[in-house]
N, C-alpha and C positions, 0 to 999 in steps of 0.2 A: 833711963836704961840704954845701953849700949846697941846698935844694932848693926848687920854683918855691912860692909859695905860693897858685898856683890849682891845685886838686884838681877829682878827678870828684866832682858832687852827688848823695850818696844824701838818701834822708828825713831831714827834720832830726830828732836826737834833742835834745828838752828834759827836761832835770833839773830838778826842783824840789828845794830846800833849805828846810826847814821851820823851821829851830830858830830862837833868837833872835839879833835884830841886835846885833853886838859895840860896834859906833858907834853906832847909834843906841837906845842901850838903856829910853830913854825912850818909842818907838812904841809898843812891847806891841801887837801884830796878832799873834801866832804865838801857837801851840799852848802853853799851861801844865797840861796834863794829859798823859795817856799816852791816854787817852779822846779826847782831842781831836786830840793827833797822829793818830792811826788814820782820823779821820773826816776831817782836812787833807788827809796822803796821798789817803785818797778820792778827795775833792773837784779834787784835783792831777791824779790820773789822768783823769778825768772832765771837764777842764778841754785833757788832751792833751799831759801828761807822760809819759815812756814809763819815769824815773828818779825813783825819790825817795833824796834825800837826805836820813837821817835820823839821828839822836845817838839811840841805843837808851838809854833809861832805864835807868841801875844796877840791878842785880839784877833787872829785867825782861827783858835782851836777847830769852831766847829764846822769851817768851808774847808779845812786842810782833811779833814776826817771824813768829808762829802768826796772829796774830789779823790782822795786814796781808793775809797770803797768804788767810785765811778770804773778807776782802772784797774783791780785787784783784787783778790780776795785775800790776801794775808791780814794775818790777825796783828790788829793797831795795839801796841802795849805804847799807855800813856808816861814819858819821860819826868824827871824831876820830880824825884821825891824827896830831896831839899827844901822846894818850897811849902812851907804850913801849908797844914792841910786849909784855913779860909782864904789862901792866896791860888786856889787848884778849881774855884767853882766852876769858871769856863772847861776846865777840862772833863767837869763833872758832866756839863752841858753836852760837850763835843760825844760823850756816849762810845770813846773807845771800848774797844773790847775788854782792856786788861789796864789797868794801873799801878803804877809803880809806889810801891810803900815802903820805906826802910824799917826793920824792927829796934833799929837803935838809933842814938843822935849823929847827925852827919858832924866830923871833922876831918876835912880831907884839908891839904895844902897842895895844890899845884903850883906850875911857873908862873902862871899868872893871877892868879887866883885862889882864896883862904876860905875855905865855907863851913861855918859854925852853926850849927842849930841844931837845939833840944827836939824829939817827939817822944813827949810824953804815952801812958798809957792810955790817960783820956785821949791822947788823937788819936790815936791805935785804935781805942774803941767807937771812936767818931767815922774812924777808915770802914770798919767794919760795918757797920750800919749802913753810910752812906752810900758804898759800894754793892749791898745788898737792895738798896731801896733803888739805885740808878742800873742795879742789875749788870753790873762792870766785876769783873773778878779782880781781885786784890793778885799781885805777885810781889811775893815779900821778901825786900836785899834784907840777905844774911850775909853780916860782916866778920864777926865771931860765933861764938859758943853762946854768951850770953844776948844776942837775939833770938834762941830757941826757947829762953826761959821765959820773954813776951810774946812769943806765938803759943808756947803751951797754956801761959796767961788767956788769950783768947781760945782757943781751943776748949779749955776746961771751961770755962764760962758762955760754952755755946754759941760761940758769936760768930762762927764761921763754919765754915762745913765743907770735908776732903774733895777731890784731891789736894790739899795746899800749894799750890804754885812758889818754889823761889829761884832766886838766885844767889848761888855763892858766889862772893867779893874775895880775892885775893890781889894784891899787890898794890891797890890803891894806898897813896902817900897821904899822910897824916894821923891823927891819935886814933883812926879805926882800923888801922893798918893790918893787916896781918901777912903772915911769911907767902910768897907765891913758890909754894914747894908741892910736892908728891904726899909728902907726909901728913903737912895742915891740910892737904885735899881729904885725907885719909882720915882724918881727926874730923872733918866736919862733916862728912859725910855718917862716919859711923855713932856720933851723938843726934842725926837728925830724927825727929821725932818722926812716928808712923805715919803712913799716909800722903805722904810728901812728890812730889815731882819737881827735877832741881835741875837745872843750868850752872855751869860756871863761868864767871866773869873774870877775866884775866886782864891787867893792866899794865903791859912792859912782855919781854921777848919770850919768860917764860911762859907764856900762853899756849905755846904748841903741845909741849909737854902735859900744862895739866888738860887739855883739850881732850889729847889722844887717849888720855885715862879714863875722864871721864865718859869717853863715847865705846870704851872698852868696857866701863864696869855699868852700863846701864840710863849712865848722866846723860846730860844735852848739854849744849855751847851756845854760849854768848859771843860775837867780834866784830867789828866793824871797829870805823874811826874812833870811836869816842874811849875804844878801851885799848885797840893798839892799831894803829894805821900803814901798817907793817906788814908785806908777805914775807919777808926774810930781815932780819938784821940789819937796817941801813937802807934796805930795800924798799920805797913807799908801793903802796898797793897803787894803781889806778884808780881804781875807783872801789865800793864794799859790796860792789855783784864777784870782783876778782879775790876779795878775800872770802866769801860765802862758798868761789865754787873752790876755792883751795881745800875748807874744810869738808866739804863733800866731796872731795877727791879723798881726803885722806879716810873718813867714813867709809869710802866704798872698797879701801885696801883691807881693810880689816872686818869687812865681810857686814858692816852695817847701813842698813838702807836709810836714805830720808827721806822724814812726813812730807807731805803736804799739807798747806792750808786746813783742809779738810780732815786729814785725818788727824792733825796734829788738835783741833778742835773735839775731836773721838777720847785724844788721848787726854787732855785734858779738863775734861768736862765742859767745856763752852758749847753756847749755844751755836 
């Protein structure tokens, strides 16, 4: 069933995403240590991210998640949901707040890089379980339309329980492509099933655009390096505290305030 796609406005939650740009792998503005990730996040929270999006370092997951919580309270959303779900158990370990699950098979193609992998329903139902039993909340990339028809799959067979955490995927390259337009914002928004609380993730220049819609009609935003390392056209950011506060500058022109930590855990349902 169709649904309106103006919603009630709480505080905007912004996510920041730290890791590196898959397109534009020649910027180098993100974090190349585990050192410096730590101090990013910081800086992100400090900046008025209430999310950080982060790729936990191999065999570091669960000092990188000690040492974030030592300086921080922003809420850990755990990075890569490309890899199987039995290649993620250290992440399971590390006890982030939130984990990242795709509701369909990743095919993306970057500059440097081709990433192909199936997730089936059984991992989907393996996601759900697991994430219940480590007490981690699922947030689930929606790349199309038919990603709503595997979460309504879990959904109707109980396996998960509101508010639904996602993110919409627009502009990322390869066969999960879809258009980074006003209109596919408009189309995904208004087939998402009830109950939902949604970010958009923008990949390339369009981002501002679908940004300011979404934080107009109710959405929250996704940005940082890993999805465009950009405060203008050409322009590299500094670092992803100067593109967090660009987006909370532009929040506060249009008259919407942002969560924090705290209350962005109010809004959605985390402990």
């Amino acid at each position: 069933m169709a649904r309106s796609v103006f919603m009630n406005t709480e505080k905007l939650i912004v996510t920041a995403t730290t890791a590196n740009s898959w397109i534009y792998p020649q910027v180098k503005n993100w974090a190349l240590s585990t050192d410096a990730l730590i101090e990013d996040v910081v800086q992100c929270a400090q900046a008025g991210a209430a999310i950080a999006h982060v790729h936990l370092p191999l065999g570091g997951e669960s000092r990188t998640v000690e040492r974030i919580r030592d300086r921080t309270d922003i809420i850990i959303q755990a990075g890569m949901s490309s890899y199987p779900i039995e290649e993620r158990e250290a992440t399971f370990k590390a006890h982030p707040d939130m984990l990242s699950v795709i509701l369909n098979h990743h095919d993306e193609h970057f500059t440097d890089l081709t990433v192909n992998q199936l997730h089936p329903l059984e991992e989907l139902e393996e996601y759900c379980a697991k994430c219940r039993r480590s007490k981690i909340a699922p947030e689930w990339e929606v790349w199309n339309t038919g990603s709503y028809w595997n979460l309504r799959y879990l959904i109707e067979k109980g396996l998960i329980n509101p508010p639904h955490i996602l993110t919409l995927f627009f502009g990322w390259p390869g066969g999960t492509w879809s258009p980074p337009t006003i209109d596919e914002y408009m189309h995904r928004v208004r087939y998402m099933p009830e109950n939902c609380i949604y970010s958009v993730s923008v990949m390339g220049p369009e981002q501002s655009a679908i940004a300011l819609v979404s934080i107009q009609n109710g959405g929250n935003v996704r940005v940082g390096t890993e999805d465009y390392p950009f405060v203008r056209p050409e322009v590299p950011a500094k670092n992803n505290a100067e593109i967090v506060a660009r987006i909370k500058g532009i929040a506060k022109e249009v008259g919407r305030e942002v969560a924090d930590p705290s209350e962005a855990r109010k809004i959605l349902g985390l402990r």
